[in-house]
C-alpha positions as CSV (number, residue, x, y, z in Angstrom):
1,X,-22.6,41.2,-47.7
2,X,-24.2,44.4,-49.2
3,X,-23.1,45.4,-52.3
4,X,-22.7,48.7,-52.3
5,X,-20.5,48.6,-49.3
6,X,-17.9,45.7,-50.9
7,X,-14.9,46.8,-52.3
8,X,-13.2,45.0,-54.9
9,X,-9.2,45.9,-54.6
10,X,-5.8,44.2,-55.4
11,X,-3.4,43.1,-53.3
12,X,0.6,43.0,-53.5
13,X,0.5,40.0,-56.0
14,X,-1.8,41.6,-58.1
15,X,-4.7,39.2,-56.5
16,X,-8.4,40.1,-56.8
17,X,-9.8,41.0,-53.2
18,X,-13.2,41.5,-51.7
19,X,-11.8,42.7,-48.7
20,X,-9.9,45.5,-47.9
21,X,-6.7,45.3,-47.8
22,X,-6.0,45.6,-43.8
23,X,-9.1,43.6,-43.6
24,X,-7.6,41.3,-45.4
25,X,-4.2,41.1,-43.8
26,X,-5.9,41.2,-40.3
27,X,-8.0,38.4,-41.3
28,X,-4.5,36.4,-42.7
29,X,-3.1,37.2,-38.9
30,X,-6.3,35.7,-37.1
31,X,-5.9,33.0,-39.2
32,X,-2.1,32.4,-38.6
33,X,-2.6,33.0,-35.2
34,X,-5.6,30.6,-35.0
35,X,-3.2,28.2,-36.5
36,X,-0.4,28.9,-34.0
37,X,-2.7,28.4,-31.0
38,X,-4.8,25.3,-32.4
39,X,-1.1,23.9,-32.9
40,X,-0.2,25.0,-29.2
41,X,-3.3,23.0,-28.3
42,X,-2.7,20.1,-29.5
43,X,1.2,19.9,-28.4
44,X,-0.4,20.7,-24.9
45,X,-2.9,17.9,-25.3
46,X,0.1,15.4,-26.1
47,X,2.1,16.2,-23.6
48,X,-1.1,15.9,-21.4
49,X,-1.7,12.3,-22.9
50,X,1.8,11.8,-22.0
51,X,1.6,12.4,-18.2
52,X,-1.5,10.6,-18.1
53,X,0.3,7.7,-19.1
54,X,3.1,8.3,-16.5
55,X,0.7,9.2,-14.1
56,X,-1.4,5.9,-14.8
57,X,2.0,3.7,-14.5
58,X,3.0,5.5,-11.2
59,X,-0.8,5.0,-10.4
60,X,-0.3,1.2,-11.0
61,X,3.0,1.0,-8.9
62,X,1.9,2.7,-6.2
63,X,-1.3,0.6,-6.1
64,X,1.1,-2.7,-6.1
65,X,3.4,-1.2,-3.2
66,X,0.2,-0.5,-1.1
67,X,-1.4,-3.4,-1.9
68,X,2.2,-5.5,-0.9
69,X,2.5,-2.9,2.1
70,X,-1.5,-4.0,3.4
71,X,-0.2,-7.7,2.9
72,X,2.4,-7.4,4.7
73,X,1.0,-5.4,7.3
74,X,-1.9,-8.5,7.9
75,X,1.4,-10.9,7.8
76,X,2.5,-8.7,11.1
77,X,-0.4,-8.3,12.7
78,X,-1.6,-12.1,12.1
79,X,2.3,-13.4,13.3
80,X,2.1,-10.9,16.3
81,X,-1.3,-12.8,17.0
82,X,0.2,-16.2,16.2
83,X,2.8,-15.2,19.1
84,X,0.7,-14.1,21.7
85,X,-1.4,-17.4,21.2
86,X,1.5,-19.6,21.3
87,X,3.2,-17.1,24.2
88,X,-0.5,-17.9,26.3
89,X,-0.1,-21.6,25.1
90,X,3.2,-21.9,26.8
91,X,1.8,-20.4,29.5
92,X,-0.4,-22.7,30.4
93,X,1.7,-25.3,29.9
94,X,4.0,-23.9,32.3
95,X,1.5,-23.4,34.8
96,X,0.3,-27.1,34.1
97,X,3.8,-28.6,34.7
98,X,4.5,-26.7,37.7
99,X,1.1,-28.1,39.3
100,X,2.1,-31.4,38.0
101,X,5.6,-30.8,39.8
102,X,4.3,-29.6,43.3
103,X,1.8,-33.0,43.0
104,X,5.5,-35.0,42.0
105,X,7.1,-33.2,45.0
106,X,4.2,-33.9,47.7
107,X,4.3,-37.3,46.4
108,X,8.2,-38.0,46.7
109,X,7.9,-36.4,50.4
110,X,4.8,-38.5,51.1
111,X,6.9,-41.6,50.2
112,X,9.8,-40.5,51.9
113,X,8.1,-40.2,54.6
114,X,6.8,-43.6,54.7
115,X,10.6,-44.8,53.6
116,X,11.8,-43.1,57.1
117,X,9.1,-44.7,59.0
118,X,8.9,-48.4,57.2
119,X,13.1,-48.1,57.9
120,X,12.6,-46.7,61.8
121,X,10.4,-49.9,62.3
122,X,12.9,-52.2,60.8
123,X,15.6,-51.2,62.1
124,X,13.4,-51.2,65.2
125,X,12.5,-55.0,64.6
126,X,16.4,-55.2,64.1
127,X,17.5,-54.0,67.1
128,X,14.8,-55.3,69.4
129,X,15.0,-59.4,67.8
């Protein structure tokens, strides 16, 4: 500061001051007012920490449901495949047993068949003896 432009003066409490008086008191309001906002600041920055946290547990849950909801989903899908392969299984099974009762069938009638003629010839050898 130059000297010849400092003022020395006295304040309401009889204090020594350098400053001017409305210097003085403007510089007391910047000040209280730097206070005010630097305590704004940090009550915003806790309640900021705050709904991190909240935000990082709700994070965490929603990351377990998904993560359930995926697990599930593969149980579906890997069940709906499970049914289709046993449905084809089945299937096949029926087709095979159907096969294996049209060869039972054309068997019986082939030895029916051969029951009606082996009984036409004996009661042929019956009736002619």
């Amino acid at each position: 500061m130059d000297t010849a432009k400092m003022q020395i003066s006295f304040d309401d409490m009889n204090r020594i001051r350098i400053l001017e008086a409305d210097m003085f008191k403007q510089t007391e309001n910047l000040a209280g007012e730097s206070t005010g906002f630097v305590e704004k600041i940090e009550t915003f920055n806790k309640k900021v920490a705050s709904l991190l946290t909240v935000l990082s547990a709700q994070s965490k849950k929603i990351e377990t449901a998904k993560l359930l909801a995926i697990g599930q989903k593969n149980r579906n899908k890997n069940a709906l495949e499970d049914r289709r392969r046993l449905q084809a299984e089945l299937q096949t099974q029926i087709l095979l047993k159907k096969q294996q009762l049209e060869r039972i069938r054309q068997y019986n009638e082939s030895l029916t068949k051969t029951f009606m003629e082996q009984k036409q010839i004996i009661e042929k050898f019956k009736t002619s003896g």
